[in-house]
C-alpha positions as CSV (number, residue, x, y, z in Angstrom):
1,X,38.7,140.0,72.1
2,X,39.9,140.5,68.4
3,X,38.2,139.5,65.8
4,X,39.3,136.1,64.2
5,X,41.0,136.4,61.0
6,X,39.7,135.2,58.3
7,X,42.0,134.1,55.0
8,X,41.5,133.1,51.6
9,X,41.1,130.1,52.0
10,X,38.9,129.8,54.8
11,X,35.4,131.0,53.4
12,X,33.7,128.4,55.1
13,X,34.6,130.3,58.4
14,X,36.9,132.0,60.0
15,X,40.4,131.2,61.2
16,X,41.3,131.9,65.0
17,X,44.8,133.5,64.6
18,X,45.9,133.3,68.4
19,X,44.7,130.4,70.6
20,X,45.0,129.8,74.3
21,X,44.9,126.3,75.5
22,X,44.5,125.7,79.0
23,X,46.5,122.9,81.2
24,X,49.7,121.5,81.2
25,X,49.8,117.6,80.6
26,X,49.9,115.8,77.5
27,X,46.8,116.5,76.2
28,X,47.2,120.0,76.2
29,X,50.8,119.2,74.3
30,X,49.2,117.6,71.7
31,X,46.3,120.3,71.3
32,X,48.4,123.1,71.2
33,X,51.1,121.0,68.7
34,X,47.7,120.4,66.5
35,X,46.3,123.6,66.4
36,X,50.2,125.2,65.7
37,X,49.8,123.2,62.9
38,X,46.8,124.8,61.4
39,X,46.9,127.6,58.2
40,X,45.7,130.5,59.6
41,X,47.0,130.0,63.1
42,X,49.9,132.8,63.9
43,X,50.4,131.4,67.6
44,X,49.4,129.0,70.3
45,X,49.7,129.8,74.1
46,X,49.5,126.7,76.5
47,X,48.6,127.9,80.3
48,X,50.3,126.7,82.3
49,X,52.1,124.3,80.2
50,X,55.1,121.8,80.7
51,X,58.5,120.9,80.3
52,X,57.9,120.0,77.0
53,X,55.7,123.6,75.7
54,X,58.8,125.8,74.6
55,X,59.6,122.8,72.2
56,X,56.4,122.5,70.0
57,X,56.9,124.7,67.0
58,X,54.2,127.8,66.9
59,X,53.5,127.5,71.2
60,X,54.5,129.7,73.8
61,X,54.2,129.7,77.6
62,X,52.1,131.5,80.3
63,X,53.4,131.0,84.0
64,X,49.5,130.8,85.0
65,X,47.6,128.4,86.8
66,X,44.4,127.1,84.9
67,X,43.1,127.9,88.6
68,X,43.5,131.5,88.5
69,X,40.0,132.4,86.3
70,X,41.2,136.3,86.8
71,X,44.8,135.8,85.4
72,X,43.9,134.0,82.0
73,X,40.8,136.5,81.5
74,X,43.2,139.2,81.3
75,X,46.0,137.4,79.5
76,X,43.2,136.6,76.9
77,X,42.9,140.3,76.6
78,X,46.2,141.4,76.7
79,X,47.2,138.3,74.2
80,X,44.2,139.3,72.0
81,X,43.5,135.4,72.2
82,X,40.4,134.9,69.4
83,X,39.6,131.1,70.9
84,X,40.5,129.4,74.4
85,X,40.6,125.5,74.4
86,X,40.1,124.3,77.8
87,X,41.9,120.8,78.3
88,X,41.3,119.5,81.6
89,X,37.8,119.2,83.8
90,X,38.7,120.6,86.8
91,X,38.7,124.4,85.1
92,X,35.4,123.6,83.4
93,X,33.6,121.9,86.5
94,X,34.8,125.0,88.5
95,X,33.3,127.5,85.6
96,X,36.2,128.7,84.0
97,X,34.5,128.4,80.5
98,X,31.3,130.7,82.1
99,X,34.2,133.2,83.8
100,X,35.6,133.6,80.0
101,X,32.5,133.9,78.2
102,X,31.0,136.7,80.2
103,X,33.7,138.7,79.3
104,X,32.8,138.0,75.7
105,X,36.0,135.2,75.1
106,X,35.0,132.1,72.3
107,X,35.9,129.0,74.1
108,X,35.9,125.3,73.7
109,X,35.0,123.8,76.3
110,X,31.3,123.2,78.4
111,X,30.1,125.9,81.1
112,X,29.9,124.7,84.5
113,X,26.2,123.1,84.7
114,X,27.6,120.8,81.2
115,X,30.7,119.8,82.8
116,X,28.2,117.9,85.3
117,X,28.5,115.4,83.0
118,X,31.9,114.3,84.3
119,X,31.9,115.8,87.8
120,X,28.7,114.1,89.5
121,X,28.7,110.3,88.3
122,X,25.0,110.5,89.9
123,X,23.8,113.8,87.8
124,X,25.2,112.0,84.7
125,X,23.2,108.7,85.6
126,X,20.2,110.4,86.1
127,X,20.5,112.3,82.3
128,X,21.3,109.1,81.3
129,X,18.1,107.8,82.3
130,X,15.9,110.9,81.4
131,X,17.6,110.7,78.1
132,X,17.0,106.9,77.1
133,X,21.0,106.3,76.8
134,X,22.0,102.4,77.4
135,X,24.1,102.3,80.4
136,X,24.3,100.2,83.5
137,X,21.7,99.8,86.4
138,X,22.5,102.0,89.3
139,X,22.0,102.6,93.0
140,X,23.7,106.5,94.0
141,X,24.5,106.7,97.8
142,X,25.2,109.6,100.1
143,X,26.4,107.6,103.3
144,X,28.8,104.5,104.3
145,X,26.1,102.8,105.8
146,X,23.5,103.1,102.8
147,X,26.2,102.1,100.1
148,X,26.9,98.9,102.5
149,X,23.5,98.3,102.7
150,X,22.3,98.7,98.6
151,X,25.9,96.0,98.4
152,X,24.4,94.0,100.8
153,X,20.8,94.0,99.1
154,X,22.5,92.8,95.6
155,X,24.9,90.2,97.2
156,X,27.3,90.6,94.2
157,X,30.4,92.7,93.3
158,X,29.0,95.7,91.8
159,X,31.2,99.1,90.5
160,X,32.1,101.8,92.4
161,X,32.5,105.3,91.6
162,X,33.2,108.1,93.7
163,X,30.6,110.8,92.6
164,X,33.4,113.8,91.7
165,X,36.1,114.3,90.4
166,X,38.6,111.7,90.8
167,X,41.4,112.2,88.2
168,X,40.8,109.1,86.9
169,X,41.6,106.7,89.9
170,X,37.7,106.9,91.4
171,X,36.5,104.0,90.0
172,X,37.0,100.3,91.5
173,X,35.6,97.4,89.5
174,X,35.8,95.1,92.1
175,X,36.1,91.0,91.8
176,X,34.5,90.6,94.9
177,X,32.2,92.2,98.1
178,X,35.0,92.6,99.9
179,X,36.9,94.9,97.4
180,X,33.7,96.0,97.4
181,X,33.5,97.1,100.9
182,X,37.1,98.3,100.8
183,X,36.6,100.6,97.8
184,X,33.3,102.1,99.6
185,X,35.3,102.8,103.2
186,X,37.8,104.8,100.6
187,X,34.9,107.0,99.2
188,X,33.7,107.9,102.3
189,X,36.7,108.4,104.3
190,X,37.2,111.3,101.9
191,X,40.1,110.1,99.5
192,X,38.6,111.1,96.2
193,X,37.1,114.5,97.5
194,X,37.8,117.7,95.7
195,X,37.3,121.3,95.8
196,X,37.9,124.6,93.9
197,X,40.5,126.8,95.3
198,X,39.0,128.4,98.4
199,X,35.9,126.2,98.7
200,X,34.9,123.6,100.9
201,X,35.0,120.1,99.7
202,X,31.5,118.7,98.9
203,X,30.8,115.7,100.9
204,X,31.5,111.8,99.7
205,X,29.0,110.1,97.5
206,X,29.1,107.6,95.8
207,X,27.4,105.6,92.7
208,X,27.6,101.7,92.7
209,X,26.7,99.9,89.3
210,X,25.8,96.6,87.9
211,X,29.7,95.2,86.5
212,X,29.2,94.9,82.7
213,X,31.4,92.8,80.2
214,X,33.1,93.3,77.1
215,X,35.4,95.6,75.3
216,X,35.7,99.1,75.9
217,X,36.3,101.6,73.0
218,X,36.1,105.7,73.5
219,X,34.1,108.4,71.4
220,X,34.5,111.9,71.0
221,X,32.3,114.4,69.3
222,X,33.3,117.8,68.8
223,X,29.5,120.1,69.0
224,X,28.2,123.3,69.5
225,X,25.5,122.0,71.1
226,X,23.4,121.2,68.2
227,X,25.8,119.6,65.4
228,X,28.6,117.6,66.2
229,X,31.6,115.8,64.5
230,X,32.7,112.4,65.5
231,X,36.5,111.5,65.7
232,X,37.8,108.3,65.3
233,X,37.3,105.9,68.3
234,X,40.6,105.0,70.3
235,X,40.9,102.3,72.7
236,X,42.7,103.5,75.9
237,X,44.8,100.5,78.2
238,X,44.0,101.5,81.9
239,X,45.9,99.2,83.9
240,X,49.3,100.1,84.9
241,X,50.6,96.1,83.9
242,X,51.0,93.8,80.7
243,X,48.1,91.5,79.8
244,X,46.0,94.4,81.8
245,X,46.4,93.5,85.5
246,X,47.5,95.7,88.3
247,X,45.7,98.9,89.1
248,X,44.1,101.4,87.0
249,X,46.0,104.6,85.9
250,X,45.2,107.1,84.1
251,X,46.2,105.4,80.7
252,X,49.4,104.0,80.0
253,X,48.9,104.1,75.9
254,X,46.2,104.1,73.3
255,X,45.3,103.6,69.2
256,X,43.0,104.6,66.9
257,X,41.3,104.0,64.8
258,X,40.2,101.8,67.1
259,X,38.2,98.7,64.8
260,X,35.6,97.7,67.4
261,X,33.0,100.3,65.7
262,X,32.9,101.0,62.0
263,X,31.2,103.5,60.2
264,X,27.7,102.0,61.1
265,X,28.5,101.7,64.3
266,X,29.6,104.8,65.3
267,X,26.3,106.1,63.4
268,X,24.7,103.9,66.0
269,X,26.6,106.1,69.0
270,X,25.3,109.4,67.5
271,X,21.5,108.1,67.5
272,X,21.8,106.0,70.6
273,X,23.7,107.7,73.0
274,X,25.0,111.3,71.9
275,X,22.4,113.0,70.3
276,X,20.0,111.9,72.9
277,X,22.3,113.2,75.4
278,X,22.4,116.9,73.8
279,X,18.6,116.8,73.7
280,X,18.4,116.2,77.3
281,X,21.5,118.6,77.7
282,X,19.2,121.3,75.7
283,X,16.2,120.4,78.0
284,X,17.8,121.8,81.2
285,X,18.3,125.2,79.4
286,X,22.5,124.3,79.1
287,X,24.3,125.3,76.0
288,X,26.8,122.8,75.4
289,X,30.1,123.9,73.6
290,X,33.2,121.7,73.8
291,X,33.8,117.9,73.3
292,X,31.8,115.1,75.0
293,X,33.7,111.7,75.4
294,X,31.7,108.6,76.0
295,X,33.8,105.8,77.5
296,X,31.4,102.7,76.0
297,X,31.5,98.8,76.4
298,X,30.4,97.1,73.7
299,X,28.6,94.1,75.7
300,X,26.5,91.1,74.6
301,X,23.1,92.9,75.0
302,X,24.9,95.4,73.0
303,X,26.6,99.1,73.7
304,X,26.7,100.6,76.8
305,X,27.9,104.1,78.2
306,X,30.3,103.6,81.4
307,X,30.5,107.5,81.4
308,X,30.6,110.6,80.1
309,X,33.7,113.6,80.2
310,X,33.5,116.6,79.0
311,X,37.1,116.9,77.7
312,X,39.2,115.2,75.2
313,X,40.7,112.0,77.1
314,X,44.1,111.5,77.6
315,X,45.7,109.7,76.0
316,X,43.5,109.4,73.3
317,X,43.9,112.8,72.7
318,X,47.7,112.7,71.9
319,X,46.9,109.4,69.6
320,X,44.2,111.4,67.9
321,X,45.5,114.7,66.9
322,X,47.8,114.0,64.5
323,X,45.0,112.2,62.5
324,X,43.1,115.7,62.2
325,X,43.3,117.7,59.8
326,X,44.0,121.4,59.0
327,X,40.1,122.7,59.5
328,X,40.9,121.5,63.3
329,X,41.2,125.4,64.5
330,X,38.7,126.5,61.9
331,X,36.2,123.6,63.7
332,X,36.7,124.4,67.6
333,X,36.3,128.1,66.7
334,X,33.3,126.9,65.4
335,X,31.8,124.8,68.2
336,X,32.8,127.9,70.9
337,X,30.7,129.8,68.9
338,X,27.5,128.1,67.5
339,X,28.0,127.8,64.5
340,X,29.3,124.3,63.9
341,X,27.4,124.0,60.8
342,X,28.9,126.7,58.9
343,X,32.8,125.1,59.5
344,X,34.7,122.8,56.9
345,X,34.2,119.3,56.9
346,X,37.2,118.3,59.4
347,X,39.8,116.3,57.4
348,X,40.5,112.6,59.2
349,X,43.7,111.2,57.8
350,X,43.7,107.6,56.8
351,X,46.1,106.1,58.5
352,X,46.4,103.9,62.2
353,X,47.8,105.9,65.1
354,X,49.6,104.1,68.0
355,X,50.3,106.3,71.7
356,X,52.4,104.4,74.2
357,X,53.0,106.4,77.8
358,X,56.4,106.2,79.5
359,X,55.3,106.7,83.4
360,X,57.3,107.3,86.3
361,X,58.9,104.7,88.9
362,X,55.7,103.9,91.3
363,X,53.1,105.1,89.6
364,X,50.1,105.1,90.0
365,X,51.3,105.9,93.6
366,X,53.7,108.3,94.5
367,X,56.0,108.1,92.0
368,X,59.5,109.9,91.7
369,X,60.1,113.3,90.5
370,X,62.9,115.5,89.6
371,X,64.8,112.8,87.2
372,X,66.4,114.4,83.5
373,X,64.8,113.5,80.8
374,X,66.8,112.9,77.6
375,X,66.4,112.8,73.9
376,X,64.4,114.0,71.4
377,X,62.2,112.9,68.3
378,X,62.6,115.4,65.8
379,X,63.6,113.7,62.4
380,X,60.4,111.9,62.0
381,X,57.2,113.5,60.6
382,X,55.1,110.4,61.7
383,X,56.5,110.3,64.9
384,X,55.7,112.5,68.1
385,X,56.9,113.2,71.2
386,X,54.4,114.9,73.7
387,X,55.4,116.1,77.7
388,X,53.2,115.3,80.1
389,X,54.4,115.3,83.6
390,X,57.4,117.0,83.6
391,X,58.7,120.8,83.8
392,X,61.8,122.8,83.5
393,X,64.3,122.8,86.3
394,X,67.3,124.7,87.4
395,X,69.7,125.8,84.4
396,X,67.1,124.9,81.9
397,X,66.7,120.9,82.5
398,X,63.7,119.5,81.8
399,X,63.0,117.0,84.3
400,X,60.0,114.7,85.6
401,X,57.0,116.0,87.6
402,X,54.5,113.6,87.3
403,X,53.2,110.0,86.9
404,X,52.6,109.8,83.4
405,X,55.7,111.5,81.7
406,X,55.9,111.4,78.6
407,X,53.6,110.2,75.4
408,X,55.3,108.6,72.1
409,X,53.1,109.0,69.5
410,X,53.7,107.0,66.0
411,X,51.6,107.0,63.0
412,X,51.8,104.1,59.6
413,X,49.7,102.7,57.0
414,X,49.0,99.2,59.7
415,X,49.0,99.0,63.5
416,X,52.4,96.7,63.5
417,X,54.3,99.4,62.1
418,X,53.1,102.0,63.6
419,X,53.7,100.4,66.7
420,X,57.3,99.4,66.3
421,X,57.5,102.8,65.4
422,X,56.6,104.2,68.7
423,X,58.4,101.7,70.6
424,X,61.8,102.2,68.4
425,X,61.6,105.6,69.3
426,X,60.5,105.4,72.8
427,X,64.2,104.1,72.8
428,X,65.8,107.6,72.0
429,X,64.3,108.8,75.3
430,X,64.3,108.8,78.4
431,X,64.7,108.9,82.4
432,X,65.4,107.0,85.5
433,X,63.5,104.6,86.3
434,X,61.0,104.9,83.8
435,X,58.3,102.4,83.4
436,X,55.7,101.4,80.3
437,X,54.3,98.6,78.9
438,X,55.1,96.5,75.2
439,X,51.5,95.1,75.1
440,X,50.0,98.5,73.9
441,X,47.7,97.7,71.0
442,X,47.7,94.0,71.4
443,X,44.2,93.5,70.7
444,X,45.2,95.4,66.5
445,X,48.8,94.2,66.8
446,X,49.5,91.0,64.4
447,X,53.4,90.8,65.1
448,X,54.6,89.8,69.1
449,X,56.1,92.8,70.6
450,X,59.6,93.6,70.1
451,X,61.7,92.8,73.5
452,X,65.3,94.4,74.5
């Protein structure tokens, strides 16, 4: 691995001059557009990136799978790569992040054993608990008939979360105990089961929790296991519909800051939830280096932690980074290596930060693939566009791949503008049949939304 550079004006630590980030949805566009972005930076590889990669200034492309652990070792090696950012959880729940640092690679991103936190729902519970966090009660089952029976026991609708990794669609909060029953029949029939590459799929469990009520609002810190630095909270909108009905996605838009916690508030995640957490992390011997995102609901009796990932989310992710500042490299090289406390103080721009997702006909469920996408959004410097699911086809095109396409990302001095800025340009682009909502940000905006 080469030695990061350092540059004048980085004495409070040193600069990571080539950067691999892992993955190829929108996240990963708007971390490797971010990092671009930073002095010191001279390029940023995205593995195996998107339709949308060759496009942000400063990034380049690698044709390899975030599956193939071997491949991007020796790409980071022959790339002299001085800091890997992993962006999704499947690479880090399958020990990518261990894989890379035994061959002496700085990465962002939790080793196996910490990315528990997001792939067992049970394991996460159960630190929760050890750790004094506020969350929900909860009853873990490993069979059909013992999930019935804990529903049955309770008598009302209760949560349920398929144990793994679930991409996001895992989770039923269910109106009644026949969703309920449905949502458990799904778990166990083996819908939401996952593997590594070459490994047999762990069998279904399940966790079922007491329904809580309120808003929800999501926190990252940034931490090296010790220290950490908290971002701005965003507010993600999970349902695929306006007014948030229909099913959950995985996020069809997003804002920050997001005003349901303050500055004494989020002081009150750090001492409630997160630096408890890294205790109890600390306890079990794991060295936690990456980002831990706590989705929280801020009920009556007060917060409470629905879960934990141990990634950025998305697409809070592509509404966050361009209120980040220029330490943002300087910080992550930081966390991958321990020494969190010796970076800059990361830079948090003062403005409001609005994300609204263009999704494909039919998603969440099979939606279509293989449709053009047009235009572009160049011309603005408060306005972002950030490829998702889509990828470069014959002759060059870039066409759709995925559910959730595209992200456009707006930033202003107030929510309403920044809004109307993301919608107006959300009308540059396009593709058939693509679907999104106008409500995003309703609960910050002041002005109805604008209507064709």
């Amino acid at each position: 691995m080469a030695s990061p550079t350092p540059t004048a004006a980085s004495s409070a630590g040193p600069v990571p001059a080539r950067i691999l980030v892992v993955g190829g949805g929108g996240r990963e566009n708007a971390l490797g557009w971010a990092l671009a972005r930073c002095p010191g930076v001279e390029q940023v590889l995205v593995a195996p990136g998107n339709g949308g990669t060759a496009a942000l200034a400063g990034c380049g492309q690698l044709a390899i799978a975030e599956t193939d652990h071997g491949a991007l070792a020796a790409a980071c090696h022959a790339q002299a790569i001085d800091l890997v950012v992993v962006g999704p959880e499947a690479p880090l729940a399958a020990g990518l992040a261990d894989r890379l640092r035994s061959e002496g690679l700085a990465v962002f991103g939790p080793g196996a054993d910490g990315a528990l936190l997001e792939a067992s729902k049970r394991w996460a519970k159960d630190l929760m608990r050890e750790a004094g966090v506020p969350t929900a009660g909860y009853w873990a089952a490993t069979s059909r008939q013992e999930a019935l029976e804990a529903l049955e026991r309770h008598g009302r609708p209760l949560v349920v979360k398929a144990d793994g990794l679930a991409a996001g669609k895992g989770v039923t909060v269910a109106d009644s105990l026949e969703q309920c029953r449905d949502a458990i029949e799904e778990v166990f029939a083996g819908r939401f089961q996952t593997a590594a590459p070459g490994e047999p799929a762990a069998a279904a469990s399940l966790v079922l929790e007491e329904r809580l009520h309120g808003p929800e609002v999501s926190v990252f810190a940034l931490t090296d296991g010790r220290s950490m630095v908290l971002l701005p909270p965003a507010q993600d909108h999970k349902r695929i519909g306006e007014g948030d009905t229909g099913p959950n996605t995985g996020g069809m838009g997003a804002y920050a800051p997001a005003r349901l916690l303050d500055g004494e508030g989020l002081e009150q995640v750090r001492q409630l939830v997160l630096e408890p957490v890294l205790a109890a992390l600390r306890a079990r011997g794991i060295d936690y280096r990456g980002v831990i995102f706590a989705g929280l609901m801020l009920t009556e009796d007060g917060l409470r932690v629905i879960e934990f990932n141990c990634r950025f989310g998305d697409p809070e992710c592509e509404t966050l980074m361009p209120l980040l500042g220029p330490e943002l490299a300087r910080v992550l090289l930081a966390c991958a290596t321990g020494r969190l406390e010796e970076a800059p103080p990361l830079t948090i721009v003062p403005r409001c930060s609005a994300c609204v997702i263009a999704a494909a006909e039919g998603y969440p469920g099979e939606g279509r693939r293989g449709d053009p996408i047009h235009g572009e959004l160049t011309d603005d410097p408060d306005l972002q566009l950030f490829h998702a699911g889509s990828r470069r086809g014959e002759g060059g095109q870039v066409v759709t791949a995925g559910g959730r396409v595209l992200a456009v990302v707006a930033q202003a001095e107030d929510f309403d503008a920044a809004f109307e800025r993301a919608y107006a340009g959300l009308e540059r682009v396009g593709f058939e049949g693509m679907v999104y909502r106008r409500d995003i940000g309703h609960q910050v905006r002041t002005r109805p939304p604008v209507r064709p």
